[in-house]
C-alpha positions as CSV (number, residue, x, y, z in Angstrom):
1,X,1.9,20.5,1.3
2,X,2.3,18.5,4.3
3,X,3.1,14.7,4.8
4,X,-0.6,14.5,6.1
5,X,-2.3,15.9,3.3
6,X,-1.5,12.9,1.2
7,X,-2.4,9.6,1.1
8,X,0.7,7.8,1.4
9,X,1.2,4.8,-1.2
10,X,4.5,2.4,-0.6
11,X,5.0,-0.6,-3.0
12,X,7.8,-1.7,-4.8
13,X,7.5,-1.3,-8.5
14,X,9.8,1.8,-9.6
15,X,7.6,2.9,-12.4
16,X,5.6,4.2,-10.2
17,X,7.7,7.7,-10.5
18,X,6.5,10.5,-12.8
19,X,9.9,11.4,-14.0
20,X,8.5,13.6,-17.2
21,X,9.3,17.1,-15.6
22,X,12.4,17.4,-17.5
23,X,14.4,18.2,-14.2
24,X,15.7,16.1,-11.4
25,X,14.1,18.6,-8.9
26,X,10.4,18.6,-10.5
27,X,10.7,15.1,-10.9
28,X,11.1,15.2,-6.8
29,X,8.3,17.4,-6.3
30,X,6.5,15.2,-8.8
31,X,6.4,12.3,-6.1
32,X,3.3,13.9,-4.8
33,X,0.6,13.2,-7.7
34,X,-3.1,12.9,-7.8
35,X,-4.8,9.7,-8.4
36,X,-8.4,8.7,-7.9
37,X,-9.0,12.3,-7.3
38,X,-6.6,12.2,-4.2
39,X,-2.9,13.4,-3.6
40,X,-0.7,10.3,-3.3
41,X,2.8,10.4,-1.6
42,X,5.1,8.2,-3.6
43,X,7.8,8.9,-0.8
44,X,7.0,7.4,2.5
45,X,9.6,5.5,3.8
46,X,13.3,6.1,3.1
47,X,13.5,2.9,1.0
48,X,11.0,4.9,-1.5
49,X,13.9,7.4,-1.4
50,X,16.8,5.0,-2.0
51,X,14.2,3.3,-5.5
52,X,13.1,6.7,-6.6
53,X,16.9,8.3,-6.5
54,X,18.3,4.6,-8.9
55,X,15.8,5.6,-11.6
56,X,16.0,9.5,-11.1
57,X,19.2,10.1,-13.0
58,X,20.7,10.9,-9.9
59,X,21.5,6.5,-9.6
60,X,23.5,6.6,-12.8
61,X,25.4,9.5,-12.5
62,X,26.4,9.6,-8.3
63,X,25.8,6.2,-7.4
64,X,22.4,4.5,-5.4
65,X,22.7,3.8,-2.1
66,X,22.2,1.1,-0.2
67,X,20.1,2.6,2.1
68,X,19.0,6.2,3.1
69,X,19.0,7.1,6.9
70,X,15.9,8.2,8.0
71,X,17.3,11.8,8.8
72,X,18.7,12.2,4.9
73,X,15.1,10.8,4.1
74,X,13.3,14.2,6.4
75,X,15.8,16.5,5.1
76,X,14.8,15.3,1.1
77,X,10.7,15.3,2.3
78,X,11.0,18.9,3.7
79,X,13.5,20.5,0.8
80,X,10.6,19.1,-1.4
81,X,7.9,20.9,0.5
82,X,9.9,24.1,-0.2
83,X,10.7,23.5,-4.1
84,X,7.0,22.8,-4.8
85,X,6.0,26.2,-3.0
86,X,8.8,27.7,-4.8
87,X,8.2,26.0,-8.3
88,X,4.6,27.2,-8.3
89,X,5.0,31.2,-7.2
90,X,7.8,30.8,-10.8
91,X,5.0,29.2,-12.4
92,X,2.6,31.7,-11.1
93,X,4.9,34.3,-12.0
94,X,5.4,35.7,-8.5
95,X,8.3,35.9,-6.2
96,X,10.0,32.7,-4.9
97,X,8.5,32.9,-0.9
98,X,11.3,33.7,1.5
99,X,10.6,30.2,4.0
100,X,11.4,28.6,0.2
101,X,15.0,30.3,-0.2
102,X,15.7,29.9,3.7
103,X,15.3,26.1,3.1
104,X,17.4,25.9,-0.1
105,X,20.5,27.6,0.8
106,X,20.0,26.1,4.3
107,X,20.4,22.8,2.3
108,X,23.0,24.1,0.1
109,X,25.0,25.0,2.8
110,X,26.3,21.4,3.2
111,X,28.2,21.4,-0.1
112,X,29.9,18.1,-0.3
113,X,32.7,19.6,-2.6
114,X,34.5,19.4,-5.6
115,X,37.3,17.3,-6.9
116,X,39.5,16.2,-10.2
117,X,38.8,12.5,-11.2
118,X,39.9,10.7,-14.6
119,X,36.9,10.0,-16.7
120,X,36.3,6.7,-18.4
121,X,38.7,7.8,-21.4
122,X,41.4,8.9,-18.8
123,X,40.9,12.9,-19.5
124,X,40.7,15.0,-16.1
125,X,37.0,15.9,-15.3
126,X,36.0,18.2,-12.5
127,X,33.0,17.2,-10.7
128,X,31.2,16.9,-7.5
129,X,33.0,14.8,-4.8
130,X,29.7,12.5,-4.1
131,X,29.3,8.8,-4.3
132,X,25.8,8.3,-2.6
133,X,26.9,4.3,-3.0
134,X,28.7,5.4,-0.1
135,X,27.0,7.8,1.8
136,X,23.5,9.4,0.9
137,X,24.3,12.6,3.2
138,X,24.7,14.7,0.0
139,X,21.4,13.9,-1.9
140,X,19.6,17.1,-0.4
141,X,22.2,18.8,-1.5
142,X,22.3,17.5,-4.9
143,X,18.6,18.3,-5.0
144,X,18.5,21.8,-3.9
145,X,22.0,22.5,-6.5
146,X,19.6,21.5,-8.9
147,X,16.8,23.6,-8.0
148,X,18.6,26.6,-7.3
149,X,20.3,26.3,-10.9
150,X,16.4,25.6,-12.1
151,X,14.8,28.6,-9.8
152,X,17.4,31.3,-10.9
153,X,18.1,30.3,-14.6
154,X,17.4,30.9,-17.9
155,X,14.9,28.1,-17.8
156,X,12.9,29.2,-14.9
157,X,10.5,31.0,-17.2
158,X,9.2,27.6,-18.7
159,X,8.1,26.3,-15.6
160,X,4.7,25.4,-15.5
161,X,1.9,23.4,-13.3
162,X,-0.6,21.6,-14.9
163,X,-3.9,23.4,-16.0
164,X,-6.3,21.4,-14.5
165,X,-5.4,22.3,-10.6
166,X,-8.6,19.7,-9.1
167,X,-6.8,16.8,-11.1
168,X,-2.9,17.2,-11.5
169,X,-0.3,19.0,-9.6
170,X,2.5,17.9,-11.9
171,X,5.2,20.4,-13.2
172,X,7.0,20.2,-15.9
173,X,9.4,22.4,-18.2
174,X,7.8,23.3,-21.1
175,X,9.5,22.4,-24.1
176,X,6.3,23.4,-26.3
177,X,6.1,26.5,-25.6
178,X,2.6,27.4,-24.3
179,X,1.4,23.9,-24.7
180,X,0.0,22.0,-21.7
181,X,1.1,18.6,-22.2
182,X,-0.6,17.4,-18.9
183,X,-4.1,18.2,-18.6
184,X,-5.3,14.3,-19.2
185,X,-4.0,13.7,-15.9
C-alpha cells in the first residue's frame, strides 16, 4: 500500500497505535488501519515515528529518540510497505513475494552489531549495540530483525489478517488458535 492510498492522520495522543498484534513488526504494519471505512496512516511525519517507537516496546528496551531524520523515517515507511505484503502472502499461505525479501535483507544489511554490557544486577548480557536515544539509524534494522525472525519462525504459521477485509486490515498472531479476535473492527 502506498503513502497515497491513505488518508494520513497526525495528532498527538499516543493511544492512537494499535499495538495488539503481539509483535513489534505487526504492530508497525498496524499503523495503517481503517476508520470511517477509510485507510488511515498513523505515520506521517517522522515525529509520529519517534511517539509510536516510545510506546512500541522498542522505547523501553533501546531507548526513544529525540528525533528521527526524515531519511530513517522513509526507510521505516517503505520496510513497512514490504512487511505488510509479506505478512499477508504468510497469512494467505503463499510464498513471501521476492520485492518483500529484497527489502528485508536490504534493511538487514545495516546490522548495527553486537556487544557485552553489564545488566542492571551486574551479570554480562549480550545484546544489540543500539541506543536509538542516540541515534535512530538502526530502528529499520531493528524492525526488519524482528520480522525476519517473525516471517521464517515457528510462529509464522499463526499469522493472520482480520476476516472482514472491507473493514480491518489488522494482523495479529493468533494466540486462540483459529479464532478471529478482530472482526468488530
Amino acid at each position: 500500500m502506498s503513502r497515497q492510498d491513505a488518508v494520513v492522520a497526525h495528532d498527538s495522543d499516543p493511544a492512537r497505535f494499535w499495538l495488539q498484534g503481539g509483535h513489534v513488526a505487526l504492530d508497525l504494519v498496524n499503523t495503517v488501519m481503517m476508520e470511517g471505512g477509510e485507510l488511515v496512516d498513523r505515520l506521517v511525519v517522522p515525529q509520529d515515528l519517534r511517539e509510536w517507537v516510545s510506546v512500541s516496546g522498542l522505547g523501553q528496551r533501546y531507548g526513544t529518540p529525540d528525533e528521527v531524520d526524515p531519511a530513517v523515517f522513509d526507510a521505516v515507511v517503505a520496510l513497512r510497505g514490504a512487511l505488510k505484503s509479506g505478512f499477508s502472502a504468510v497469512a494467505a499461505g503463499e510464498a513471501v513475494p521476492e520485492a518483500s525479501l529484497t527489502a528485508i535483507n536490504a534493511t538487514l544489511r545495516t546490522s548495527p552489531g553486537s556487544q557485552l554490557r553489564r545488566g542492571p544486577d551486574g551479570a554480562l548480557e549480550y545484546g544489540l549495540r543500539v541506543d536509538l536515544t542516540r541515534d535512530a539509524l538502526p530502528l529499520p534494522w531493528l524492525l526488519a530483525d524482528a520480522a525476519a525472525g517473525l516471517i521464517s519462525g515457528e510462529h509464522a504459521s499463526r499469522l493472520r489478517r482480520c476476516a472482514n477485509h472491507d473493514s480491518c486490515v489488522l494482523m495479529f498472531l493468533d494466540t486462540k488458535l483459529g479464532v478471529d479476535q478482530f472482526t468488530r473492527h
